[in-house]
DRENRO-631286 format. One record per atom (N, C-alpha, C): residue number from 0; residue in three letters; x, y, z. Coordinates in Angstrom, 1 decimal. Layout:
REM residues N
- k/r/x/y/z
- NUM/ALA/X/Y/Z
...
***
This chain:
REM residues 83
- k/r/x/y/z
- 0/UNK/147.4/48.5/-1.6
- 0/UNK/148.3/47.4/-1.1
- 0/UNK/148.4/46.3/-2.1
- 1/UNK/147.5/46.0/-3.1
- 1/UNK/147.6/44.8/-3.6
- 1/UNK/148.5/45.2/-5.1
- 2/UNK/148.2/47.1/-5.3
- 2/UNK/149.2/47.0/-6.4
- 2/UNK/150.4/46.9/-6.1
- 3/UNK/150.6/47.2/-5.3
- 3/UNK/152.1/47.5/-4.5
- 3/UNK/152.8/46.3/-4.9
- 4/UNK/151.8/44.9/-4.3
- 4/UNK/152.2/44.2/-4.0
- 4/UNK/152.2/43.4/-5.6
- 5/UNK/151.4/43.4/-6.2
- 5/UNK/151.8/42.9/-7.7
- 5/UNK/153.4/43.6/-8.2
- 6/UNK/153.5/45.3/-8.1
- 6/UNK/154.2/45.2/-8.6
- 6/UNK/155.7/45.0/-8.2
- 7/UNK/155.5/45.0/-7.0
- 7/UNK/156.9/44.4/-6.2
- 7/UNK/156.9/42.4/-6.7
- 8/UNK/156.2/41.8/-6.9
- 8/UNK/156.3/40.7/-7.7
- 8/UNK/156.9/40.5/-8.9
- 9/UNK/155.7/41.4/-10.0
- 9/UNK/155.9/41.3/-11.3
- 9/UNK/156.8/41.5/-11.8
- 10/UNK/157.4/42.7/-11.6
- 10/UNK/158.3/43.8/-11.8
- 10/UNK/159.3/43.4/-11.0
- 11/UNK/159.7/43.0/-9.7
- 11/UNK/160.3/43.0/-9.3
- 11/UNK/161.4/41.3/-9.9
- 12/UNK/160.4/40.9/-10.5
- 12/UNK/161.0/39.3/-10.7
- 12/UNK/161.7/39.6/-12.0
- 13/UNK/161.3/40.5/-13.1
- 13/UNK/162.0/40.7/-14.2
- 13/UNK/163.1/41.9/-14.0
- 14/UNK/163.2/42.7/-13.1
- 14/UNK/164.2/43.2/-12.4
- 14/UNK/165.2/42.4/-12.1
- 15/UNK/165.1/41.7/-11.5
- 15/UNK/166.2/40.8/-10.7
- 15/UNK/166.7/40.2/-11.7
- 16/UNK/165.8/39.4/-12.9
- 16/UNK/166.2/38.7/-14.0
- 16/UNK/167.1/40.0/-15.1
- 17/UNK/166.7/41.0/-15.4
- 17/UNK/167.5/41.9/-16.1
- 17/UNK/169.0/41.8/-15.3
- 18/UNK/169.1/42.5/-14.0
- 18/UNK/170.2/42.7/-13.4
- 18/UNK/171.2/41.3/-13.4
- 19/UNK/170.7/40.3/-13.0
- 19/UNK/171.5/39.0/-13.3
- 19/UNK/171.8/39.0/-14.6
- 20/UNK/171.5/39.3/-15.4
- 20/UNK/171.4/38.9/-16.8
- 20/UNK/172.6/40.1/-17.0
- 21/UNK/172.5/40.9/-16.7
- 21/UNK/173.7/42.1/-16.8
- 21/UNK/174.9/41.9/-16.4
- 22/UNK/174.5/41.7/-15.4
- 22/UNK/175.7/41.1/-13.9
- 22/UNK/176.8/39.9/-14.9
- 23/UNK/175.9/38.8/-15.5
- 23/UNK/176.5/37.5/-16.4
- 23/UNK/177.2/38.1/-17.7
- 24/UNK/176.4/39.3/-18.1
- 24/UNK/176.5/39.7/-19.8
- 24/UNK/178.1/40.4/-19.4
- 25/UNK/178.5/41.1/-18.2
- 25/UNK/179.6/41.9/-18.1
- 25/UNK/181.0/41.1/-18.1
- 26/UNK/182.1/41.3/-18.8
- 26/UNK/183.2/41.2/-18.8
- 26/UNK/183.9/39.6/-17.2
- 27/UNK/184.2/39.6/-17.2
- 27/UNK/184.3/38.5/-16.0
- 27/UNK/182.8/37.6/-15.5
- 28/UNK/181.5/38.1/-15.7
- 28/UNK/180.6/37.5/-15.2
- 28/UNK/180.2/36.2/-15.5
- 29/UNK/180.4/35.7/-16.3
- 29/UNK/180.6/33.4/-17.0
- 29/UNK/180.6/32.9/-15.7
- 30/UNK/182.0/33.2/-14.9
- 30/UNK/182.8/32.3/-13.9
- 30/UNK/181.7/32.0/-13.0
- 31/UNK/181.0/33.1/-12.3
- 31/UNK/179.9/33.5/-11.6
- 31/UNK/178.4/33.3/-11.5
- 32/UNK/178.2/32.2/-12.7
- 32/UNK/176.6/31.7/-12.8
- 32/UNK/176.0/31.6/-11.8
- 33/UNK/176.3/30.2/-10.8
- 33/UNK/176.5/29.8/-9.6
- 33/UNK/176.0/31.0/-8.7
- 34/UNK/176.5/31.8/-8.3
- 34/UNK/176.5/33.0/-7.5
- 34/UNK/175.9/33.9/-8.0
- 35/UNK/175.8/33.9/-9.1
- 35/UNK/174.8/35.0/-9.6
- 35/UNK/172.9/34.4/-9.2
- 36/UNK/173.1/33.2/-9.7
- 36/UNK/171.4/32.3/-9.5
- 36/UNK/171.4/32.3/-8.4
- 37/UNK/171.9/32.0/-7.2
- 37/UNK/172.0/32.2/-6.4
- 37/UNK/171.0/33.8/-5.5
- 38/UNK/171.9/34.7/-6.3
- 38/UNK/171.7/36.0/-6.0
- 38/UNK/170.3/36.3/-6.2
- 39/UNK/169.8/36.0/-7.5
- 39/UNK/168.4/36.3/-7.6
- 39/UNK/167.1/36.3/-6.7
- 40/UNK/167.0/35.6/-6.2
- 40/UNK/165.9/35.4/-5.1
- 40/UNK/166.1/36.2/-4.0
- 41/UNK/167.6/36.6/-3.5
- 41/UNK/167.1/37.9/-2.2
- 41/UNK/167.2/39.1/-3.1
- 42/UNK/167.5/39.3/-4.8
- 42/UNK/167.3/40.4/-5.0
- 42/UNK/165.8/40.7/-5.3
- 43/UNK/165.1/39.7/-5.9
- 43/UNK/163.6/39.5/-6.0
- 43/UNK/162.7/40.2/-4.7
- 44/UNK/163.3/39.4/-3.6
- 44/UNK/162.5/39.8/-2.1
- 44/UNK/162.8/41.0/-1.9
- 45/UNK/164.2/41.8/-2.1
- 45/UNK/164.5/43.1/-1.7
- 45/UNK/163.1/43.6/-3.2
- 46/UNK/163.8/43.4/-4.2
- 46/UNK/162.2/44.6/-4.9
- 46/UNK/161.3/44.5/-4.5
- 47/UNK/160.5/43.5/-4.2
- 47/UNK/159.3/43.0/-3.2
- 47/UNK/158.8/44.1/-1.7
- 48/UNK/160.1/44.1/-1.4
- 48/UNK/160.3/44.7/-0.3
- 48/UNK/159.8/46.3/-0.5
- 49/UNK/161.1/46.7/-1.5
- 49/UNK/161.2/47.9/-2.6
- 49/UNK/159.8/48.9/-2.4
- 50/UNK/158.7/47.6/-3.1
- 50/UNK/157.3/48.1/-3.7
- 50/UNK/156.8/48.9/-2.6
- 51/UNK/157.0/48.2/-1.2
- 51/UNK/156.4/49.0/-0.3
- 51/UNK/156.5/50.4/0.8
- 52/UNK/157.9/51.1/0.0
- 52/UNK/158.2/51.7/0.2
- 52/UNK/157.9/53.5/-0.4
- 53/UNK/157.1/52.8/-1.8
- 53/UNK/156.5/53.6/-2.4
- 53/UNK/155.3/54.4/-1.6
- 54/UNK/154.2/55.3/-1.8
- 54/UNK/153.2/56.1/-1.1
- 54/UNK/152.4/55.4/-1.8
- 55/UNK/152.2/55.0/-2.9
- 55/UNK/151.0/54.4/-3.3
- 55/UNK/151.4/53.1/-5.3
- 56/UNK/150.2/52.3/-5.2
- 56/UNK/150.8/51.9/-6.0
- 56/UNK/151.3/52.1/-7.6
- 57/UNK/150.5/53.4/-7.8
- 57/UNK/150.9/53.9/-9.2
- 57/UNK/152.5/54.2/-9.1
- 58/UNK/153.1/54.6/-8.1
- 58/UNK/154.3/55.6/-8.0
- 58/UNK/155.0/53.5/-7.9
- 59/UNK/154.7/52.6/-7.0
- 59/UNK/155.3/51.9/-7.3
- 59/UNK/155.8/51.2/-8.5
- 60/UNK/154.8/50.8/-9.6
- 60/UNK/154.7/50.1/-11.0
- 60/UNK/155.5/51.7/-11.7
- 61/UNK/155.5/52.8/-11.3
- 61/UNK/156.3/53.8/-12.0
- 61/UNK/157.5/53.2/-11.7
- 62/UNK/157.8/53.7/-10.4
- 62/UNK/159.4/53.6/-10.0
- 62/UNK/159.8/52.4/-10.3
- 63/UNK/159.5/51.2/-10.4
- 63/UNK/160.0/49.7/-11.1
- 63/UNK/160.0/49.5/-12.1
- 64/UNK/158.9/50.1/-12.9
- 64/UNK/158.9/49.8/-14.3
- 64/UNK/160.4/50.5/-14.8
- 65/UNK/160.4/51.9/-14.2
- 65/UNK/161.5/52.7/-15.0
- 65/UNK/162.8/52.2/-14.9
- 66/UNK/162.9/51.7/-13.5
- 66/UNK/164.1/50.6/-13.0
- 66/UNK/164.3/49.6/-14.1
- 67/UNK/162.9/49.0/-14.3
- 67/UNK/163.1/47.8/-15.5
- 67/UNK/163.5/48.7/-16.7
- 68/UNK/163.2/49.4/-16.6
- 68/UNK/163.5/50.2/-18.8
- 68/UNK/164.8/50.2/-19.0
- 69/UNK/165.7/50.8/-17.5
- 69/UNK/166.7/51.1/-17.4
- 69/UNK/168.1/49.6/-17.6
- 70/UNK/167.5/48.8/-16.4
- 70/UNK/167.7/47.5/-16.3
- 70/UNK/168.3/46.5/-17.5
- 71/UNK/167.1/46.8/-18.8
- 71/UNK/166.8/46.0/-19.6
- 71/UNK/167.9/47.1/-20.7
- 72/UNK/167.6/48.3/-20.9
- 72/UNK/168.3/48.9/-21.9
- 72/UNK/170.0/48.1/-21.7
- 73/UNK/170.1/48.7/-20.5
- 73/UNK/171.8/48.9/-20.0
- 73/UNK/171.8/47.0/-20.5
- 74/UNK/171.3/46.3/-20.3
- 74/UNK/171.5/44.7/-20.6
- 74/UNK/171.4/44.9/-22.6
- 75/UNK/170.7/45.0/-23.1
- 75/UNK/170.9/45.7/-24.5
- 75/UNK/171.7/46.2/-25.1
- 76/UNK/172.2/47.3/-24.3
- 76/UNK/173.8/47.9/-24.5
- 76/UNK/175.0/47.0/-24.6
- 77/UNK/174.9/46.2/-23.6
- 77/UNK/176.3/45.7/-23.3
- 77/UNK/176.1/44.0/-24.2
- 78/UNK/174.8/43.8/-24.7
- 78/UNK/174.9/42.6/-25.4
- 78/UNK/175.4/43.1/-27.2
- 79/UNK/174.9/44.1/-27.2
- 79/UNK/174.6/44.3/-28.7
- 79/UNK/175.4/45.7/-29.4
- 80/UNK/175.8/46.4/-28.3
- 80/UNK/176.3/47.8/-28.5
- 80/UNK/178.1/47.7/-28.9
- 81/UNK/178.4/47.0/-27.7
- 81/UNK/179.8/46.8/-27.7
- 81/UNK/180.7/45.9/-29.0
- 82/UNK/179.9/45.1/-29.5
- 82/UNK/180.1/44.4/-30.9
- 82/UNK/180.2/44.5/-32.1
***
């Protein structure tokens, strides 16, 4: 329970921060800061949430972390690829 619950935190808070950060980096997203910060915090709770949907906590710090690799690449791509 407690990894679960770290990693629906940990992971879950740099998740939410990648995806915002993606959501801002894309084509139209500037206008949207506002609503994007906004957005963070129930996407935080939903990962949170996320973690415990897992069977145990290894599979959850798997399944988030990979979320994060994916998260953070695709934010990589669109900062640095496209230019």
């Amino acid at each position: 329970m407690i990894a679960r619950s770290l990693a629906g935190t940990l992971l879950g808070f740099t998740l939410s921060a990648a995806l915002v950060a993606l959501l801002h980096a894309l084509p139209g997203g500037q206008g949207a800061l506002v609503a994007l910060l906004l957005a963070f915090f129930p996407l935080w709770i939903g990962f949170m949430t996320l973690a415990f949907f897992f069977r145990n906590g290894s599979r959850a710090w798997l399944g988030l972390g990979a979320a994060n690799l994916l998260a953070i690449g695709a934010l990589w791509l669109v900062r640095h690829g496209g230019a």
